[in-house]
N, C-alpha and C positions, 0 to 999 in steps of 0.2 A: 288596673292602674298603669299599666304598659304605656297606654297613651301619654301620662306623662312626660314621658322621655322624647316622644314624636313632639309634644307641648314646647318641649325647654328645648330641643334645636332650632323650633321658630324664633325663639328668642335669640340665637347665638350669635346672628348681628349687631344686633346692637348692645350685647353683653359683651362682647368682644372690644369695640367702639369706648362704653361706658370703662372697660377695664384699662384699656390703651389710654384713655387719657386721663385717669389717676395715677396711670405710671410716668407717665409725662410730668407729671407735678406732681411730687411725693412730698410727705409733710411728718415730724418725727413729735412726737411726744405725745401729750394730752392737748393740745392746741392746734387742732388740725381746723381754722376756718375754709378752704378752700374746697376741701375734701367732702367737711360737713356738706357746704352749697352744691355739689358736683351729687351727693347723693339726695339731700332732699329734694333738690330739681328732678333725680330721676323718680323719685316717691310722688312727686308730685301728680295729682289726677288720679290718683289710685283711693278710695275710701279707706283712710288709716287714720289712730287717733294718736299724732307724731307730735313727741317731745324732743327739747334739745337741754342738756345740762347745764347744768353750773358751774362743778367741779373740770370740765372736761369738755371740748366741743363734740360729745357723744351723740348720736341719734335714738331715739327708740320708739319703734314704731308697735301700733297694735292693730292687728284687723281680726275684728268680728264675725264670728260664724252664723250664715243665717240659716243653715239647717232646720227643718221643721220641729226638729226633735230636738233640738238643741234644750237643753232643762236650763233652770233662772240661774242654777250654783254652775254653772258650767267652766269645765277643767278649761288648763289653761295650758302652752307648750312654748318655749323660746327655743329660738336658733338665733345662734351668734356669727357674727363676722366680724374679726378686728380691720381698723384702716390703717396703721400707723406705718410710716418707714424708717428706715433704717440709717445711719451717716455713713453712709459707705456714697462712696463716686463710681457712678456707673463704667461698666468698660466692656459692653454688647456692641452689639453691630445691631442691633433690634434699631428699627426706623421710626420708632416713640419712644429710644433712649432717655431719661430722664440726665437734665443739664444742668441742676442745680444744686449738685453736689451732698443730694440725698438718694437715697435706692431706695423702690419694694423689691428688696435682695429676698425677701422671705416669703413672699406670694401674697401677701394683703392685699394687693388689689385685684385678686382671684379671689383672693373669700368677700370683700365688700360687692364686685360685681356678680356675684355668683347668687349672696342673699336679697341685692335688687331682683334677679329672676326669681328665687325663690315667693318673694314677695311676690311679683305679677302674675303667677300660679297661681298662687293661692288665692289673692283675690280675682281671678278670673274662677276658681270655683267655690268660693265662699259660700254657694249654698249645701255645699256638702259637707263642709267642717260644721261640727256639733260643738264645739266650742271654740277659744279665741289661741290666735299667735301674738306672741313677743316676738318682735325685730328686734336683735342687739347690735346696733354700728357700733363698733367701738375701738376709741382713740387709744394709744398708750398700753398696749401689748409688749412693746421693747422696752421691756426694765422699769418701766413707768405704774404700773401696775391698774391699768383703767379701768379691769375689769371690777377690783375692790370700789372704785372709784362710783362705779357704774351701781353696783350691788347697795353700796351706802343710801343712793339715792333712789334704789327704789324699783329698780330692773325688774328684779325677780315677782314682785307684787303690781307689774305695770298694768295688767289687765283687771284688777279690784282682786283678784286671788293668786293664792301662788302658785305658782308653775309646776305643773305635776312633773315634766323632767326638759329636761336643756341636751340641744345637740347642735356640734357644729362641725365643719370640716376643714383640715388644714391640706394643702396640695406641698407636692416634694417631686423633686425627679424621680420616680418613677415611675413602672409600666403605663401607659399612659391610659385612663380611665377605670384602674383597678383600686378597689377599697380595700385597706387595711387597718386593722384594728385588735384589741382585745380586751377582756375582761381582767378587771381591778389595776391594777397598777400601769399602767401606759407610760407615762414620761416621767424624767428624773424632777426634784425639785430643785431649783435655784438660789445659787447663794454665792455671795461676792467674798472676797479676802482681800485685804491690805496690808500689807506689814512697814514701819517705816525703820530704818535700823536706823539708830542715835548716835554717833560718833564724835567727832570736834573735828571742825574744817581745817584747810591751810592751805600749804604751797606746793603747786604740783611735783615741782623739785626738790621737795624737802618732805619726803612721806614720813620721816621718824621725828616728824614732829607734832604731825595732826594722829589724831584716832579715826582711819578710812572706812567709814561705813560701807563703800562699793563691793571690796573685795567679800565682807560678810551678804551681804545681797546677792552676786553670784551664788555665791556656796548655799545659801536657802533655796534659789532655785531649784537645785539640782535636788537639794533632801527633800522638795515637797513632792518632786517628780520621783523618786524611788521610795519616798513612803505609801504613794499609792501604786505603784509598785508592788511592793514587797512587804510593805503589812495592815493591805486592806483585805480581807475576803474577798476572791475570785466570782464568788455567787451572790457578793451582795454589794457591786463595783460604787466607785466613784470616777468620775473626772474632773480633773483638776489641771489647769490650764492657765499659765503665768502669761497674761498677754500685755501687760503696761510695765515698764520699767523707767523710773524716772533719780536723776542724779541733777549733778552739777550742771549748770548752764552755762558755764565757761571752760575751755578744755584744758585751762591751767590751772583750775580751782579744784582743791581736793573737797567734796562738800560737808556743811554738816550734818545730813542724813541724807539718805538714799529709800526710795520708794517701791513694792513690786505690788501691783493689783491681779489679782486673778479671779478666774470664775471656778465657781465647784456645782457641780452635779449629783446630787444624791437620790437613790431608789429607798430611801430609809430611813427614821428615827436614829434607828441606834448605827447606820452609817455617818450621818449627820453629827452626831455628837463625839463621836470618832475622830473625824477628819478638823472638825473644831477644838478637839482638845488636841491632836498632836503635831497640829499644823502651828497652836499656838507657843509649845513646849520643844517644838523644833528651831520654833523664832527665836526664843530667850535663849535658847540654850549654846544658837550658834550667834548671836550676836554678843553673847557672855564670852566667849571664847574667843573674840577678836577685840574683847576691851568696848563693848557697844552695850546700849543698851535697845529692845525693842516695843516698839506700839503696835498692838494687834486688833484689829477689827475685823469681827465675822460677822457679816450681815446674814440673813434667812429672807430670802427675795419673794420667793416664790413656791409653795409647797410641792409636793408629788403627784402630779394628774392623776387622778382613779378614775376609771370607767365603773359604774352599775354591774354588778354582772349581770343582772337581768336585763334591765336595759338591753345593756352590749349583745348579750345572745338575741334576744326579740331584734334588737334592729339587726342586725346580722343575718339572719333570716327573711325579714323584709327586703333586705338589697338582693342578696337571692333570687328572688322571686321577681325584684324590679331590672334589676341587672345581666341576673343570669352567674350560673352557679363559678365561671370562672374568673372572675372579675370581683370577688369577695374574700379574701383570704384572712386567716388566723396570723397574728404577731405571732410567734412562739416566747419573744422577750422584748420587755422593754424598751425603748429605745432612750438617748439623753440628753436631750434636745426638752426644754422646759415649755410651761403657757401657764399665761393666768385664768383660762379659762378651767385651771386646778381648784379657782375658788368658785366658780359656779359650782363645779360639781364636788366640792366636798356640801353645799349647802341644797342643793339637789341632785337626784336622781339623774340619768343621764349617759353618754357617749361620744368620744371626740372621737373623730374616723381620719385619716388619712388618706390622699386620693390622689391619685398617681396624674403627675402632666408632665412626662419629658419627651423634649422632642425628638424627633426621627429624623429631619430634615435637616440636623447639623451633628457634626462628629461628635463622639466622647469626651473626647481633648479640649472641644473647644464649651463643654457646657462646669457650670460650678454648677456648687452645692449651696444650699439655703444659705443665705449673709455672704455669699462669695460677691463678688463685682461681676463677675461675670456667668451667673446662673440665669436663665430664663427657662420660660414656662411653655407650656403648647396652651395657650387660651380658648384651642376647640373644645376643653373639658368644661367649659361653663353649663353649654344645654344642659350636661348631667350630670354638674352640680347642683345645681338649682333646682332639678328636679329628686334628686336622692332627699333634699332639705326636704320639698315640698313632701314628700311621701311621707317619711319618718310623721313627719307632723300629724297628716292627716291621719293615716293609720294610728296612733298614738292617742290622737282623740278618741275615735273608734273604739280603740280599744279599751280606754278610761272607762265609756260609756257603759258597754257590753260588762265588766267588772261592777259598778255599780246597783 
């Protein structure tokens, strides 16, 4: 299967080309039309049995294994790529900058051109799969939740049966073409906080007349930042991260509430229930104390990504072998960085890999981090992405068989 990888550099022109100009035109939510057309054009001429949703401008493509041996019940395997961006405003020097005041700050448009190659793989050897692929394009990865979106409608059973396991791969700065991953627990789960503190407006000159919900909103900040701190479990972390803060719209206006949104990360049930109960008993109790009253909303966005541990080991192994043994590495921990590709695999079997693309060719200083404005990608790792997709697949069928 070596060959593979010689396969998916033939591609990396015009994967590179295809991924260049969805970053050019990045599109955010579930309503990506443009994006959609930019990839079924690329599907297009290829032998696939390609649907588009309802809920979502989703793609899902299915190609057929003609294998001689292929049997009538034949398993079935998806690989995912989300497309969606991000509202962030680009600030690269990359010469396919995106100008419209959206980003793929996140790398979507390395995982959507990555499982176009995946795709021309595999149908360029279709007669060697013994059973069928799932193609997941899919919209609304950023807080949108597409991949439920996606699953509602029928993803998971696109090929007449369900999908024996699901695999996908997300890229990050680093080592540039090295996998990482690990069994059961991979990334934290997601979940929003708002707090609004309730006060009585006035006159910015006249504080002892109004009840100042701002100065209680300060002081929450700070207690949510030293509750996870200082009375979370060290081994069973959270993050929690105040990033909206919203008041008065006039600078002479004391208002009558004040707003803080945050995001929370959790590796756990009982971390989860934790940081929901004392984040909320931290709200009342400081807004009690400044004559406020507060409104608490904890949302539960996104679960805890699990990897298979079997899965995880078996594919781990396979890249091994397709890769080569230094370019494969064990997570030792979690990382907290969330996906919704958590509800593929709580409902299948499966493996989310990480896959290193930072560049070489520009200083440290000058590259971000995933959602930064100024993060980019080295897009030479498409060849083999597309080909680690393709293998997992086909080996995976293989190996369903051989078990049967």
């Amino acid at each position: 299967m070596h060959d593979l990888i010689a396969q998916g550099q033939t591609l990396l022109p015009e994967l590179q080309n295809l991924r260049r100009s969805l970053h050019a035109d990045p599109e955010i939510g579930l309503d990506l039309p443009r994006t959609q057309a930019v990839v079924l054009a690329a599907l297009s001429g290829l032998d696939l049995e390609v649907t588009t949703g309802e809920g979502a401008t989703s793609v899902i493509a299915v190609l057929r294994g003609t294998h001689p041996n292929r049997p009538a019940d034949a398993p079935a395997v998806l690989l995912r790529g989300d497309m969606d961006a991000l509202p962030v405003t680009e600030e690269t020097d990359e010469p396919f900058a995106s100008t419209n005041g959206c980003m793929h700050a996140c790398g979507h448009d390395l995982h959507t051109a990555g499982l176009v190659g995946a795709a021309r793989l595999l149908h360029a050897l279709r007669d060697r799969l013994v059973g069928d692929i799932v193609f997941m394009f899919q919209p609304g990865e950023e807080g949108w939740n597409g991949a439920s979106v996606m699953i509602d409608e029928g993803v998971l059973d696109a090929a007449g049966t369900r999908v024996i396991a699901a695999f996908g791969a997300h890229v990050l700065p680093g080592p540039r073409g090295v996998v990482a991953t690990r069994p059961g627990t991979l990334q934290a789960g997601s979940n929003t906080l708002r707090v609004t503190i309730h006060g009585r407006g006035g006159h910015g000159s006249q504080p002892q007349t109004a009840v100042d919900p701002v100065p209680a909103l300060a002081e929450l900040v700070t207690a949510l930042q030293n509750m996870v701190s200082r009375r979370i479990d060290a081994f069973d972390p959270i993050a929690l991260s105040v990033t909206q803060l919203s008041a008065s719209d006039a600078i002479n206006v004391i208002p009558a509430s004040a707003t803080l949104g945050a995001t929370v990360r959790t590796l756990s049930d009982s971390s989860l229930d934790i940081v929901r109960t004392r984040s909320k008993q931290l709200a009342d109790g400081i807004a009690a104390a400044h004559g406020c009253s507060a409104e608490v909303d904890f949302d539960v966005q996104y679960p805890v990504t699990v990897n298979d541990d079997d899965e995880t080991a078996w594919a781990m192994e396979e890249l091994r072998f397709l890769l080569g043994e230094d370019r494969v590495k064990l997570l030792e921990q979690p990382i907290m960085p969330s996906e919704d590709f958590s509800f593929v695999l709580a409902a299948v079997p499966g493996t989310y890999l990480m896959l290193g693309a930072e560049r070489t060719d520009v200083p440290a200083e000058r590259q971000g981090n995933n959602h930064s404005p100024f993060v980019i990608f080295d897009d030479s790792v498409l060849g083999d992405q597309a080909a680690l997709l393709a293998h997992l697949a086909i080996e995976r069928l293989a190996k369903a068989m051989r078990m049967s």
